[in-house]
C-alpha positions as CSV (number, residue, x, y, z in Angstrom):
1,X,242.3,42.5,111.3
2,X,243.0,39.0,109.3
3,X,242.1,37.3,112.4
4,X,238.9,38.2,112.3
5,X,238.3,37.8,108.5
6,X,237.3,35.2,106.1
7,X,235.9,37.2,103.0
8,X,237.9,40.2,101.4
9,X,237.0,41.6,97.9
10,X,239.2,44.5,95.9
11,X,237.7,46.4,92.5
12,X,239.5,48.5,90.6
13,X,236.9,49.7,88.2
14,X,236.3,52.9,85.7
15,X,233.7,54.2,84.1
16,X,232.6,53.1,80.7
17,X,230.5,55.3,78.5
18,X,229.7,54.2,74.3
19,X,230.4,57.0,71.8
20,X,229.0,55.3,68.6
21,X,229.5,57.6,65.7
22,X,228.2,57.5,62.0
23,X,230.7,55.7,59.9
24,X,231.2,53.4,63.0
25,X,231.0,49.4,62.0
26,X,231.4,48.5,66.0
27,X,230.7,49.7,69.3
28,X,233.1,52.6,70.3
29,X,234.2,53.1,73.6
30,X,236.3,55.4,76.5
31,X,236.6,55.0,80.3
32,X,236.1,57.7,82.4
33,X,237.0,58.0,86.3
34,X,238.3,55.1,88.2
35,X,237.0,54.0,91.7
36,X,237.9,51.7,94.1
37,X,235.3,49.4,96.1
38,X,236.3,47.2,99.0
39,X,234.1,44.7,100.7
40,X,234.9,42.0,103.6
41,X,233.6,39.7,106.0
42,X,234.1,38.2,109.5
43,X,233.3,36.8,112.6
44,X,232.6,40.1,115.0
45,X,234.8,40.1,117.9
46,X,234.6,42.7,120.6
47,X,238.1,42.3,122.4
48,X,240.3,45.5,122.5
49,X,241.4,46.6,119.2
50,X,240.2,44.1,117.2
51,X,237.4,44.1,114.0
52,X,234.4,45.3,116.0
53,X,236.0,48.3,118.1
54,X,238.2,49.3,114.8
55,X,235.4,49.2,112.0
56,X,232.6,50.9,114.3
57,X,235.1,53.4,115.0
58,X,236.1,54.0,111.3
59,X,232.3,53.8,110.1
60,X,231.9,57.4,107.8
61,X,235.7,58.4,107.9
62,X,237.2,59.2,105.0
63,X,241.0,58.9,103.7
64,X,241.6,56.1,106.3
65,X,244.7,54.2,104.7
66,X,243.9,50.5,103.8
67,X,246.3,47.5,102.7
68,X,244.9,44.7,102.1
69,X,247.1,41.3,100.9
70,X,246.5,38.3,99.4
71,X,248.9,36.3,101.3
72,X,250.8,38.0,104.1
73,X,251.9,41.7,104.7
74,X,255.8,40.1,105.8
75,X,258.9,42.2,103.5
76,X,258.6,41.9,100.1
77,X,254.7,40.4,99.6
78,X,252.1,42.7,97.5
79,X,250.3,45.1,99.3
80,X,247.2,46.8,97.7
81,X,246.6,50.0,99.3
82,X,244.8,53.0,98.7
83,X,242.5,55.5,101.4
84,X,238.9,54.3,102.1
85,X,235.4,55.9,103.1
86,X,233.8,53.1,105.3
87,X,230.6,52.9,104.1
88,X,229.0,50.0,105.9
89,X,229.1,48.2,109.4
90,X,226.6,45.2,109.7
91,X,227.4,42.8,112.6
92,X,224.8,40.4,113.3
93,X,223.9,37.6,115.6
94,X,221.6,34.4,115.7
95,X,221.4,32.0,118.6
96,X,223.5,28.9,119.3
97,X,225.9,30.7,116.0
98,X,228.6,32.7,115.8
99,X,228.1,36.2,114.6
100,X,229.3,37.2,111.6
101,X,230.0,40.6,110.1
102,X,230.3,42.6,106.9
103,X,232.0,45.6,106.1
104,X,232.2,47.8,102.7
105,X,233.6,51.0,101.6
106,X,234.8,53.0,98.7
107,X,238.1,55.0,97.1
108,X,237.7,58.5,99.1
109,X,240.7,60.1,97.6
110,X,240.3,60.2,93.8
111,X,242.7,57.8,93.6
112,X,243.4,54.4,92.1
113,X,244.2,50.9,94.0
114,X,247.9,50.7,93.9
115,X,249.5,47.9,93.5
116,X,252.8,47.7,96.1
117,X,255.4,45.8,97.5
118,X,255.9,45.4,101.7
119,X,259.1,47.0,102.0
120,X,259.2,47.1,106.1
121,X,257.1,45.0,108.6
122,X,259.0,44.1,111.5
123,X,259.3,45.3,115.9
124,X,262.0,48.0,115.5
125,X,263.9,49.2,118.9
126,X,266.4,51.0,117.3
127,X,267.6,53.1,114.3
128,X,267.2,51.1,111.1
129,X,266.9,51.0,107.5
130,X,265.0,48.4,105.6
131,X,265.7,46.6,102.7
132,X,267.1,48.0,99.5
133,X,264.3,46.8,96.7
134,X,264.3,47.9,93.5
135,X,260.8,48.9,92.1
136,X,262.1,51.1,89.1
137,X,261.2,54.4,88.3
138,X,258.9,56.9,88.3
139,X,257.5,58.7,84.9
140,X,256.2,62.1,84.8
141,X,252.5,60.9,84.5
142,X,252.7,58.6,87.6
143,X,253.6,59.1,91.2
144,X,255.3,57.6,93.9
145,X,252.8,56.0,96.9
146,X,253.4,55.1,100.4
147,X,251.3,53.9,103.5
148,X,252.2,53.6,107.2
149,X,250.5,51.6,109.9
150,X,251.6,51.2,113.1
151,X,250.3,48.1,114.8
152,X,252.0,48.2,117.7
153,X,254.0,50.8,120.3
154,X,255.2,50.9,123.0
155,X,258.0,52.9,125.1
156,X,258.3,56.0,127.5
157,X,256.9,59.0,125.1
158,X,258.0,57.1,122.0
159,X,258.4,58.6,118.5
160,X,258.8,56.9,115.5
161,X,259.9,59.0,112.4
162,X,259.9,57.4,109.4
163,X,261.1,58.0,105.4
164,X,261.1,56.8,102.0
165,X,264.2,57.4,100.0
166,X,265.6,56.2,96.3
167,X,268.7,56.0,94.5
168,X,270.3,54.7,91.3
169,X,272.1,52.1,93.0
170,X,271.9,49.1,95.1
171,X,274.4,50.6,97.2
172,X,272.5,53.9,97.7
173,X,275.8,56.1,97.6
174,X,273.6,59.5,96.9
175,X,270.2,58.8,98.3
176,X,267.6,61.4,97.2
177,X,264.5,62.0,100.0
178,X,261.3,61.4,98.9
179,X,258.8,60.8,101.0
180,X,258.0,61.9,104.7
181,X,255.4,60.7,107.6
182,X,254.1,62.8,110.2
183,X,256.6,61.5,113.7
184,X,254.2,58.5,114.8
185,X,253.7,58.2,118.9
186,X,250.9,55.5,119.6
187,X,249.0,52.0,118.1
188,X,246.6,52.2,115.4
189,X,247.9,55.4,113.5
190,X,248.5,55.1,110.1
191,X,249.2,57.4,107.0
192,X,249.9,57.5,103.0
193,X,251.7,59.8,100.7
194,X,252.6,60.0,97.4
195,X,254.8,62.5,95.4
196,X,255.1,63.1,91.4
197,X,257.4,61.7,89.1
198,X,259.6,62.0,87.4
199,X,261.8,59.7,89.6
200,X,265.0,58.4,87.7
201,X,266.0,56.2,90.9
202,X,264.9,52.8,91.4
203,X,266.0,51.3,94.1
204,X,264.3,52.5,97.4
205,X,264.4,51.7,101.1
206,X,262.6,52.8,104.3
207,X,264.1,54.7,107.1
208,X,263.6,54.3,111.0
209,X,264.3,56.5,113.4
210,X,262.9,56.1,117.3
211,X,262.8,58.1,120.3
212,X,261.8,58.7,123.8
213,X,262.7,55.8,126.4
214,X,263.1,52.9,125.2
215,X,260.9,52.9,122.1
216,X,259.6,49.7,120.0
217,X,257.1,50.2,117.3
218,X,255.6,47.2,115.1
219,X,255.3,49.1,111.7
220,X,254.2,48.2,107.9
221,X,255.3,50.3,105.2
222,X,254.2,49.2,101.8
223,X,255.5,51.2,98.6
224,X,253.8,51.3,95.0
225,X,254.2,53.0,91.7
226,X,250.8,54.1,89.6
């Protein structure tokens, strides 16, 4: 949707509550739960699968997987992404102007924004595996994410499987599965997961396999650790 945008915000916030105390010479202090708020703006635009079909369409649905970056989404640029209730659809219009939009939404699965690295964003037409990053390991109080989007596919019944897996080594000589996405067949689906450490690996690389007649599927895969 960057084509469409010019505004983007991101907060990663918690709760703060005051427990002052006798005894105590200074404000006390603890968070509580953490949510994630997301606002943006644009330029509405009503050609097929672009911001005004996709967001009117999303308006009330929650655990749709976001990413959001600050630069690109190409391999190995951040990612931020985390599942989002749209909230809020406001296109609007003035004569002799162009008509402008804004959009806003919250965290809808309990979880944090998750900081990530692009680990696949390319066409794929046949069986591959992406880059080997390393993005180091995995303790028992944190867990392993992973989105999928599919922005474009095409093919004869086409399938697109794909998988997150780690290792200890560059070379990943005893890869260890981690993660896997429900088979992908069409444009626009998308999904994340996540799994609980502990993960000693940390290297990890993304898996592609295709089907049907001759498949090609434009995918992003971003992986984080929170």
């Amino acid at each position: 949707l960057s084509g469409d945008f010019n505004k983007i915000a991101l907060d990663d916030g918690m709760a703060e509550f005051e427990v002052p105390t006798f005894g105590d010479v200074g404000i006390r202090r603890v968070s509580g739960l953490g949510d994630v708020v997301f606002s943006g703006a644009g330029y509405w635009n009503r050609d097929a699968a672009r911001s005004d079909e996709i967001l009117a369409a999303e308006l009330g649905v929650a655990d749709v997987p976001v990413a959001i970056g600050p630069n690109t989404l190409l391999d190995g640029a951040v990612a931020y992404i985390f599942r989002c209730l749209e909230s809020s659809y406001a296109p609007t219009a003035d004569i002799n102007a162009p008509a402008p939009f804004t959009v806003a939404g919250k965290g809808s699965a309990g979880e944090r924004l998750i900081r990530s690295t692009v680990m696949r964003n390319a066409v794929h037409t046949i069986n591959t595996n992406g880059v080997v990053r390393q993005l180091g390991t995995v303790s028992a109080t944190q867990r392993l994410y992973a989105s999928l989007h599919v922005i474009a596919a095409s093919g004869a019944a086409p399938t697109c499987d794909v998988t997150i897996r780690s290792d200890d080594a560059v070379g990943f000589p005893s890869s260890t599965l981690q993660l896997t996405f429900a088979q992908k067949t069409t444009t626009g689906q998308s999904e994340m997961k996540s799994v609980a450490g502990p993960i000693t690996d940390d290297y990890y690389r993304v898996g592609i396999t295709l089907g049907g007649g001759t498949p090609s599927f434009t995918i992003i895969v971003a992986v984080g650790i929170r």
